[in-house]
KETOR-713371 format. One line per field, with one value per residue (C-alpha): residue number from 1; chain; x, y, z. Coordinates in Angstrom, 3 decimals, m for minus. Example, Ala and Ser with C-alpha at 12.3 -4.5 7.8 and 13.67 -1.06 7.14 Angstrom:
! residues 2
zami = (1, 2) $
kemar = (A, A) $
c1 = (12.300, 13.670) $
c2 = (m4.500, m1.060) $
c3 = (7.800, 7.140) $
! end
This chain:
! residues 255
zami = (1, 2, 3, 4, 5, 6, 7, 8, 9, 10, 11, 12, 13, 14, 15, 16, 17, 18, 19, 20, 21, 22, 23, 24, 25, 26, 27, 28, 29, 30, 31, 32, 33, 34, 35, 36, 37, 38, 39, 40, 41, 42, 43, 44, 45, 46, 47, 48, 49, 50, 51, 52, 53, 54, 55, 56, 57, 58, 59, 60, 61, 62, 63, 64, 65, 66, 67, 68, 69, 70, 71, 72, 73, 74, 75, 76, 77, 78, 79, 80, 81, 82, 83, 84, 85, 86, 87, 88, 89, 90, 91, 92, 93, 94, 95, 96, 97, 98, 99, 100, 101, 102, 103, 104, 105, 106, 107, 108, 109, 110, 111, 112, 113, 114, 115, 116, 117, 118, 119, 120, 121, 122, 123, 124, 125, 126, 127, 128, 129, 130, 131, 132, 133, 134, 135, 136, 137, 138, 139, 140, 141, 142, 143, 144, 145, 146, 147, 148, 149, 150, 151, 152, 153, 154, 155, 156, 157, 158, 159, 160, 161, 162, 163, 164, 165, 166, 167, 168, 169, 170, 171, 172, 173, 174, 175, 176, 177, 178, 179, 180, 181, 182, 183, 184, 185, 186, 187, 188, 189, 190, 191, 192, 193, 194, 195, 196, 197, 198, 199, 200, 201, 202, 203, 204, 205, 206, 207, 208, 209, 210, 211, 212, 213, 214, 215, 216, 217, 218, 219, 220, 221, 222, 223, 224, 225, 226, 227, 228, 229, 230, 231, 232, 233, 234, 235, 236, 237, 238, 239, 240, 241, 242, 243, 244, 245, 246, 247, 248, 249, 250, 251, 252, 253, 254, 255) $
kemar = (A, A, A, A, A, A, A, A, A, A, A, A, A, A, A, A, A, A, A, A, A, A, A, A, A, A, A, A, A, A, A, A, A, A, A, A, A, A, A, A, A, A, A, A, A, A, A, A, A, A, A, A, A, A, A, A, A, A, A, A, A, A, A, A, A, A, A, A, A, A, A, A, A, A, A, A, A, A, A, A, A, A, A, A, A, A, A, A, A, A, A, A, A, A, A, A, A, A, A, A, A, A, A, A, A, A, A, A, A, A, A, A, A, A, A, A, A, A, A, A, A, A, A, A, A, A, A, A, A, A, A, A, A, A, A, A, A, A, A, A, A, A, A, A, A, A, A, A, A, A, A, A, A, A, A, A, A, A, A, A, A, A, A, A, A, A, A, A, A, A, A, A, A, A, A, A, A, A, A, A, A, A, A, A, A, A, A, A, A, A, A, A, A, A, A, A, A, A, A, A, A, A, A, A, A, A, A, A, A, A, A, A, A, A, A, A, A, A, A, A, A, A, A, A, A, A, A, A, A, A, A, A, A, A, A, A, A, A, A, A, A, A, A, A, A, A, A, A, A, A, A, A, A, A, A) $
c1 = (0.000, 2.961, 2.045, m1.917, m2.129, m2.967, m6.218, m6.489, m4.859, m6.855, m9.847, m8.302, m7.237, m10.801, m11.881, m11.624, m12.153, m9.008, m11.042, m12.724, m9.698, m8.192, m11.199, m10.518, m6.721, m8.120, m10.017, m6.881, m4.396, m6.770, m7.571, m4.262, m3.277, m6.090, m5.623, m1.505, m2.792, m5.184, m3.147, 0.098, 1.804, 3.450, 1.357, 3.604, 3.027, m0.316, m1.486, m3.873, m2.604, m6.308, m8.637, m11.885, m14.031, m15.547, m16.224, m17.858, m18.248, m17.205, m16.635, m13.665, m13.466, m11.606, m12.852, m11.590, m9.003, m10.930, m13.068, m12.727, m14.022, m12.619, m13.246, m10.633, m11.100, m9.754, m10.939, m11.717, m11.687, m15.545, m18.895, m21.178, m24.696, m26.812, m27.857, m24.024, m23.702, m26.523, m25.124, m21.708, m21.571, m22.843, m20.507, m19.369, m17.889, m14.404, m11.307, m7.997, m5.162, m2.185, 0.031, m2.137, m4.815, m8.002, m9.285, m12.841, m13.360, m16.436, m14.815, m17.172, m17.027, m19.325, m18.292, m15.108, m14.538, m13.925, m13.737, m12.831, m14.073, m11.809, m13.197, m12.193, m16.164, m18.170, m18.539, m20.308, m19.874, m21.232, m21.513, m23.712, m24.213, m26.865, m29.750, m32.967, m34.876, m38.330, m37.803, m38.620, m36.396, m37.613, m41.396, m40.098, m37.470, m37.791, m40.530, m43.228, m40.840, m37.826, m40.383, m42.166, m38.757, m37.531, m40.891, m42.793, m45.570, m45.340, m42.909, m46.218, m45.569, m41.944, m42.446, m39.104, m35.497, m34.503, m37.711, m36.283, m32.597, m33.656, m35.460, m32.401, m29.765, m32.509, m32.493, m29.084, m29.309, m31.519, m29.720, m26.129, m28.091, m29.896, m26.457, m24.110, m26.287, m26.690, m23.000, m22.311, m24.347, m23.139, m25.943, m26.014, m29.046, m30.636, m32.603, m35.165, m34.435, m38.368, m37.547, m36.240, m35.330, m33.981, m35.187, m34.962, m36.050, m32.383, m30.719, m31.973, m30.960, m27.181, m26.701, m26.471, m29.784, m31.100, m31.977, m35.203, m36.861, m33.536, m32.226, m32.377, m32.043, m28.542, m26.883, m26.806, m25.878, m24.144, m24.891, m22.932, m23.068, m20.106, m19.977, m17.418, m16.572, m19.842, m22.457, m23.428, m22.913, m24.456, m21.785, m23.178, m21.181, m23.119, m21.698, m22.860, m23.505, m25.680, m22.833, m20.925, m18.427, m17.438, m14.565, m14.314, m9.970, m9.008, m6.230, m5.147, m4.283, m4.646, m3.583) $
c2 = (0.000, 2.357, 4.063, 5.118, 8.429, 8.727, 9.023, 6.137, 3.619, 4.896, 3.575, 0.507, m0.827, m0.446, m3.496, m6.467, m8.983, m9.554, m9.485, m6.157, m4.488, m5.907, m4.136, m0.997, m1.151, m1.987, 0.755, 3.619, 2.280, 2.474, 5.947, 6.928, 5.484, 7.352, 10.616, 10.089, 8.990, 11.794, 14.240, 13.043, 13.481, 10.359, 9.596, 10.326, 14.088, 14.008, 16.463, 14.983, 17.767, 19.281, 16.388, 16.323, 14.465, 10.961, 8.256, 6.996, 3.825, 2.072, m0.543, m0.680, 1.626, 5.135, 7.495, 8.375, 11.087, 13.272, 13.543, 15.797, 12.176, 9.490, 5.958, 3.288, 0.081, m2.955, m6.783, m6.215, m9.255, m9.448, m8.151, m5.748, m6.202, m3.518, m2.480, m2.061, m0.166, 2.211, 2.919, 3.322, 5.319, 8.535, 11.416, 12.728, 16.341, 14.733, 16.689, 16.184, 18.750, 17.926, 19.217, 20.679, 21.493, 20.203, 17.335, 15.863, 11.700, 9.295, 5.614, 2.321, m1.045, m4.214, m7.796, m8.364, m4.872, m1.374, 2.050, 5.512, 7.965, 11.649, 14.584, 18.579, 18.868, 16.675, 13.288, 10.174, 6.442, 2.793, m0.510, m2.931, m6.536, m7.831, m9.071, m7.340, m10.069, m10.235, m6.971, m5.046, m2.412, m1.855, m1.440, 0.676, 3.237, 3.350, 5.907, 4.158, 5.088, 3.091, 0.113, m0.064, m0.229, m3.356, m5.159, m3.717, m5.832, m6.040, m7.884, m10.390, m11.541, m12.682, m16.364, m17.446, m17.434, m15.390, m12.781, m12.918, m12.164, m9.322, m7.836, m8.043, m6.403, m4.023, m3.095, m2.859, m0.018, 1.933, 1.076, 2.622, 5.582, 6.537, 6.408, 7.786, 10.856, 11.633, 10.943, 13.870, 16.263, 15.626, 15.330, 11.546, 9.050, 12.385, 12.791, 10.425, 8.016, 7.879, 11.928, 11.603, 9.185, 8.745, 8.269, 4.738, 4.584, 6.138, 3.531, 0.716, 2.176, 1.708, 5.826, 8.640, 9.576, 12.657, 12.367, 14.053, 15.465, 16.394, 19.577, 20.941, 18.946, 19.122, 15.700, 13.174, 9.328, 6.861, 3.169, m0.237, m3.835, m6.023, m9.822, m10.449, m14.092, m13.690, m12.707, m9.082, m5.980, m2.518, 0.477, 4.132, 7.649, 10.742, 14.330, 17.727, 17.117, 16.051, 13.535, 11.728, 8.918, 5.860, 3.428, 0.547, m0.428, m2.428, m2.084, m5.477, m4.156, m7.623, m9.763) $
c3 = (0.000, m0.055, m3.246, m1.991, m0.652, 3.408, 2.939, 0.756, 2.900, 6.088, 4.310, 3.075, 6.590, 8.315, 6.541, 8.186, 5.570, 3.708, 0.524, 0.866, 1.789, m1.551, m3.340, m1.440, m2.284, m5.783, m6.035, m4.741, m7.132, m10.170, m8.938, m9.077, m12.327, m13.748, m12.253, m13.774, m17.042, m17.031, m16.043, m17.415, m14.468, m12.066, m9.893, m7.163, m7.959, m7.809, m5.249, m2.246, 0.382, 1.052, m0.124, 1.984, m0.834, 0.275, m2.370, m5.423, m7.374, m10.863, m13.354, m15.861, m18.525, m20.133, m22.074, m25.747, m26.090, m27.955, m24.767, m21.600, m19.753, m18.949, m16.948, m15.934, m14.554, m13.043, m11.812, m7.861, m5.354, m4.127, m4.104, m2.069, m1.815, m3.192, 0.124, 1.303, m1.717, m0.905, 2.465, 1.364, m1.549, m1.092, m1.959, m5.323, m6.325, m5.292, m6.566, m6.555, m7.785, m10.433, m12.806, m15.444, m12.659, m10.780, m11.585, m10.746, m10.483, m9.173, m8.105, m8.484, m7.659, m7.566, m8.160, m9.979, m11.142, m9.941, m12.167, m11.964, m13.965, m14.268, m15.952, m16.214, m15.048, m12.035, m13.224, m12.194, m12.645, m11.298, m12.011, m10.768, m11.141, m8.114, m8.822, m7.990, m5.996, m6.729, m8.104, m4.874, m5.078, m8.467, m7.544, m3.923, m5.389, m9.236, m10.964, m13.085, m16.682, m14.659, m14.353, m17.519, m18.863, m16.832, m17.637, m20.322, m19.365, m16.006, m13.653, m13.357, m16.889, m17.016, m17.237, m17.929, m17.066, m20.563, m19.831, m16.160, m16.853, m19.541, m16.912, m14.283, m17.098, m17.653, m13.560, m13.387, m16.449, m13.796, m10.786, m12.355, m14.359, m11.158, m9.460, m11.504, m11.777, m7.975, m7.734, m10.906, m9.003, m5.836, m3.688, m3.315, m2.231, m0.592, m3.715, m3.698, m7.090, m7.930, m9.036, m11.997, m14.865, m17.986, m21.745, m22.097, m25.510, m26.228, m23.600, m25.781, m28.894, m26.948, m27.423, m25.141, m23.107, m20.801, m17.672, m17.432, m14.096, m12.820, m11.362, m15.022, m18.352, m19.357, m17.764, m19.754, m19.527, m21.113, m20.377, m21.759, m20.620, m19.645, m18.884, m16.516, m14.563, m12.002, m14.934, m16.709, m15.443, m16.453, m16.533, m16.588, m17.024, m16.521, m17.349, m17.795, m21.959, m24.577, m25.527, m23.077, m24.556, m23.163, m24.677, m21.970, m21.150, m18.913, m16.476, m14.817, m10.676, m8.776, m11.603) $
! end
């Protein structure tokens, strides 16, 4: 752990399971290569003197270089329940000085992988690959557009395991849009997540959708799936523009 910042490895060492301090150690080195890569700076002059930010979540991804955005990610070493995630992760606006300058970034993890987004302007990422059981979060937090989305008709009517699973990837799109946009505009899980929601008719046309009923109308979201070793994942970026850009690389950490 001698290369995470003090802040970093504070975090790291109040886990007790060997395997969720992995993640967390996971998580800080993928940080920093991003913030270096970012930057390009070593990441031993990155600045941390002053942080104060708390934490995000993500999956395992960058950015192309024509954009201001970008998301890196790594294989973690176990998973967190969605309700662990909920009470965990609920900070965003972090910053972190450079270099060229200040630097924003949102940090996610869930299953095998973790991600870090960086941006010139508040970003937010997560992944997510729980199931929702009987699909009661869904029909608790989610607004009626979220729903008729996971089950167009009705979580009554999926009858088998392919409707079923549809219906799951189709949760975890919600779950990470809903997240990665409370995360960008750094107010957390305060904001109820029935609020606001996004224009799924975009998300399943696999291109760039607003999030509508927000603060104002100008975030927007970017959503892909990944199959990793434990099943499919959904991975969301959400920025302040009409057309956010996400090119998935991998970074091997725990290898």
């Amino acid at each position: 752990m001698g290369l995470l910042p003090d802040w970093r490895i504070k975090k790291a060492e109040k886990y007790k399971a060997e395997k969720a301090k992995l993640e967390s150690i996971a998580a800080g080195r993928l940080l920093d290569i991003a913030i270096a890569d970012y930057l390009g700076i070593s990441e031993r002059d990155i600045d941390w003197s002053g942080y104060e930010g708390g934490f995000c979540y993500c999956g395992k991804a960058t950015e192309s270089k024509e954009s201001d955005d970008r998301l890196s990610g790594s294989k973690a070493s176990d998973d967190r329940t969605l309700d662990s995630k909920v009470s965990d992760d609920k900070t965003s606006g972090n910053k972190v000085s450079g270099g060229k300058g200040l630097v924003y970034f949102s940090i996610s993890h869930s299953g095998e992988y973790v991600a870090v987004a960086v941006s010139e302007e508040p970003v937010g990422v997560d992944v997510e690959h729980k199931d929702d059981k009987r699909f009661l979060i869904s029909k608790r937090m989610f607004d009626q557009n979220d729903m008729d989305y996971i089950a167009p008709e009705g979580f009554e009517a999926l009858e088998t395991d392919i409707d079923t699973e549809e219906a799951q990837c189709r949760f975890r799109d919600v779950w990470t849009i809903k997240e990665s946009y409370v995360k960008c505009i750094g107010k957390g899980l305060t904001i109820p997540l029935k609020s606001f929601t996004a224009d799924y008719g975009r998300i399943s046309s696999g291109v760039p959708a607003a999030i509508l009923g927000g603060d104002n109308d100008s975030y927007h979201v970017a959503t892909k799936r990944l199959m990793g070793d434990k099943g499919s994942y959904s991975l969301t970026l959400c920025v302040e523009k009409s057309n956010p850009v996400m090119n998935i690389i991998w970074v091997d950490i725990l290898a």
